[in-house]
N, C-alpha and C positions, 0 to 999 in steps of 0.2 A: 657686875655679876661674874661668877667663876666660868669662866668657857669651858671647863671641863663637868659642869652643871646644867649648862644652860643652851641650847643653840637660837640662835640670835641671828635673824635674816636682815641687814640693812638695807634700806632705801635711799642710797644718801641723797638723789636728787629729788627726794620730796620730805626729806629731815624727819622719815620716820622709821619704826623698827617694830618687828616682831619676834618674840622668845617663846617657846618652851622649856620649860626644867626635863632634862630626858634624866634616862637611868641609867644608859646603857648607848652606844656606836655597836650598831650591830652590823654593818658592812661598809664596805668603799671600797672603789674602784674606779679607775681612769678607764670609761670605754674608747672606742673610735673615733665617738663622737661627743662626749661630755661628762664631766667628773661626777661620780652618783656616791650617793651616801642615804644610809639606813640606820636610822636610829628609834630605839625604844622611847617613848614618853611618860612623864609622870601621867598625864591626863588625858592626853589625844592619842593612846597606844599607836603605834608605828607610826613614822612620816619620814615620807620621801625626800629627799633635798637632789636635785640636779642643776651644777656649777652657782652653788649658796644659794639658790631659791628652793623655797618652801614650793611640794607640787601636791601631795596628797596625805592625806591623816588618815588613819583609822574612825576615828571618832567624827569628824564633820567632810568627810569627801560625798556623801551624797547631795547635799546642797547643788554642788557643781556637778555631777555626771547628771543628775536629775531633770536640772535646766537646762542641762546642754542637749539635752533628748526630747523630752517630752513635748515642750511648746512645742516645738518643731514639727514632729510627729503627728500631734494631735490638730494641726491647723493644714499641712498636706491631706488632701483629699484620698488618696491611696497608696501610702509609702510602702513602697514594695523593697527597691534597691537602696539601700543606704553606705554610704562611703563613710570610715571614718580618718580622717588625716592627720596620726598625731597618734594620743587617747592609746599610749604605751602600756599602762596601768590597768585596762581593759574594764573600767570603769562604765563607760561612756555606752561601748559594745553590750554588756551586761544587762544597762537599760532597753538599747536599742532591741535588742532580741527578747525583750518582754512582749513588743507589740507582734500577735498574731498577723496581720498582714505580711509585714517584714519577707520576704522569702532568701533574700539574701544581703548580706552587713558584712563590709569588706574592710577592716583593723590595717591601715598601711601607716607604718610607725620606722622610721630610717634606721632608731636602734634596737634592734632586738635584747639587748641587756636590759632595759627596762621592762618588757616583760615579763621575762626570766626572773629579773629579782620581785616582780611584784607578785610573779603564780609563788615565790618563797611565803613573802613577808606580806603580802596581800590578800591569801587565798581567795578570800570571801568576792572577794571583784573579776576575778579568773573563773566565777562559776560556771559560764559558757562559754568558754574557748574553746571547747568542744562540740558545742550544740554544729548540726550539718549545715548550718543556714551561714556559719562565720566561717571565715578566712581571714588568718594574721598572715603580712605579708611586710617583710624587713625592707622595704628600700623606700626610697626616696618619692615621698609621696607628690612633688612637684611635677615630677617629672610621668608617675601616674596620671594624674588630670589633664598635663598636655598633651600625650599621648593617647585618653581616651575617645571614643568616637560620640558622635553625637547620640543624645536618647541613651545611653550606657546606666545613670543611678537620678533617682529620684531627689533624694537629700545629701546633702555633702556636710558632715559636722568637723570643722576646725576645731580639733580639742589639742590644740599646740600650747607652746609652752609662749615665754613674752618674745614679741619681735628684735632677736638676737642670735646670733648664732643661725645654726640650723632653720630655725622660725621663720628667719628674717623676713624670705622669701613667699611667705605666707596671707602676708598682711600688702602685696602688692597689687595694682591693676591688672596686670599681667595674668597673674594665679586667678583673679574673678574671671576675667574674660575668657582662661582657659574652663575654668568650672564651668560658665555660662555657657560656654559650645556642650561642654556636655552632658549638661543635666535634661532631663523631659522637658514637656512643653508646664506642667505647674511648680519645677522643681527648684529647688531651695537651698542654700548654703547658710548654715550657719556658723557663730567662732564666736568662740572669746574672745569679747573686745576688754580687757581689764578693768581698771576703776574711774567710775565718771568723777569721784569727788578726785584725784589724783591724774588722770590721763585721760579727761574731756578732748584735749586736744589730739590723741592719736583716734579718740571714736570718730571725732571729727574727719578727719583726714581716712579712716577705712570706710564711713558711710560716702564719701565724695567718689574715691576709688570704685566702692562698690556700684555708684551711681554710675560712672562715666564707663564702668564694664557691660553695660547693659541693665542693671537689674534694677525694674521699675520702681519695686517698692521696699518700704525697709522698717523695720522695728529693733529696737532695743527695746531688751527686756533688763531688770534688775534683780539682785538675789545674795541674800549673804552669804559670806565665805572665809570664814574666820582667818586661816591659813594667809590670805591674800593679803597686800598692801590697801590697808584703808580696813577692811572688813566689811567691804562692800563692794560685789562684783558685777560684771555685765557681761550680756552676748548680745549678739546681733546680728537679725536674720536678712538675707538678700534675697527675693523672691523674683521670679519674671514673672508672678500676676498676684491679684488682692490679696493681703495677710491678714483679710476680717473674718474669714469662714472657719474659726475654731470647731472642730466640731466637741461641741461641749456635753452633748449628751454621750457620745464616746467615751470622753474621758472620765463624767462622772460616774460612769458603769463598768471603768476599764476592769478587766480580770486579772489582774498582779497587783501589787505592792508596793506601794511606795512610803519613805519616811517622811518629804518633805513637801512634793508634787502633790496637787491635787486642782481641782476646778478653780476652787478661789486664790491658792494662788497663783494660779495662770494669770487669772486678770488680773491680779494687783501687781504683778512683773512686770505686765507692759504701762500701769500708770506714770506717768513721765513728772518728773520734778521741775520746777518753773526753771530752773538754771537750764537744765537740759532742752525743755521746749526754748528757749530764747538761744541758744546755742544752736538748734540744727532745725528750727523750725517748724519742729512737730504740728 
């Protein structure tokens, strides 16, 4: 394919690949922290690339901000304070300040150029960066959590990019344990865990992390994501108490909108595929 046609994200350690036909390079830029590019599509209008990965479309980004919020939300008993670590794009934020509860959602993202170009070329996902209940805050979100006090947020959502770079430190013992000091007594961290049909073995490796941080119980949930390697994504919540009390009447009465989110598929996120039950024991 013509690379001036087409952009084309390789995987090469799982031999596979993803293209869009674009129309147009609508930005690029070497930030501080990572080479970002914006380009027009034939079909997914805009999408994000930061250092050759595919991070958000126009067209399928709520699949993932969606799942990366709601389960969550909706199974904490009273999410008041919500942290998000990452979630540049203000995707993630956007849902989280749907739910009334919420009182405060605090956006900590290392690069603020991803912001900036997504309130450009994103608007529709920057629609409350303003609401009084959000705080965008540029620095280095690791160092946020170990530095917070105990009791400080309710839900912690990992909306980072893959375990590299910047990320790296993300997906370690270290960063739960530090969460785990200071989340409430029912509180909750979630993250993208990647693709179980492609990177079983690093969910593997965050659910043990997670475990050996403290946090009793744990669910993976599943959910498409075109964008991604595989076209089939995951998250994975770390809880310090039971992750059975959805509260379902909540969400089938929620008051916003959503495109993809809803009651059933909540439950059918967390139905586990026999690979995966035989892999982590479910």
């Amino acid at each position: 394919m013509n690379p001036s046609e087409w952009f084309t994200e390789q995987a090469a350690d799982t031999g596979t690949a993803f293209s869009l036909k674009i129309k147009q390079k609508l930005h690029e830029e070497q930030s501080e922290f990572q080479f970002l590019e914006i380009y027009e599509t034939e079909s997914f209008g805009n999408l994000m690339v930061i250092d050759g990965c595919t991070m958000v479309s126009t067209r399928d980004n709520f699949f993932y901000h969606e799942m990366m919020s709601h389960p969550a939300l909706f199974t904490h008993p009273n999410p008041k304070r919500v942290w998000i670590i990452g979630g540049g794009d203000c995707g993630t934020l956007k849902e989280v300040l749907k739910h009334s509860t919420v009182e405060e959602a605090v956006q900590i993202d290392i690069d603020e150029r991803v912001t900036r170009l997504a309130e450009i070329y994103f608007p529709e996902l920057c629609e409350s960066n303003n609401d009084p209940r959000a705080q965008l805050k540029f620095i280095d979100g690791i160092k946020w959590v170990k530095d917070a006090a105990p009791n400080s947020v309710d839900i912690i959502i990992v909306d980072s990019t893959d375990p590299i770079g910047p990320a790296q430190g993300l997906f370690s013992k270290a960063f739960y344990q530090d969460c785990f000091n200071c989340l409430s007594e029912n509180g909750m961290v979630v993250q993208q865990s990647e693709s179980a049909l492609l990177h079983l073995k690093l969910i593997g490796e965050m659910r043990d992390a997670m475990g050996s941080a403290g946090f009793s119980h744990l669910q993976t949930l599943f959910f498409p994501q075109c964008l991604y390697p595989s076209g089939w994504w995951s998250a994975t919540i770390a809880s310090k108490t039971e992750l059975s009390q959805f509260r379902e009447l909540d969400s089938a009465n929620k008051a916003f909108d959503t495109v993809f989110y809803n009651v059933d598929i909540h439950k059918a996120a967390l139905a586990q595929p026999e690979f995966v039950k035989k892999a982590f024991s479910i």
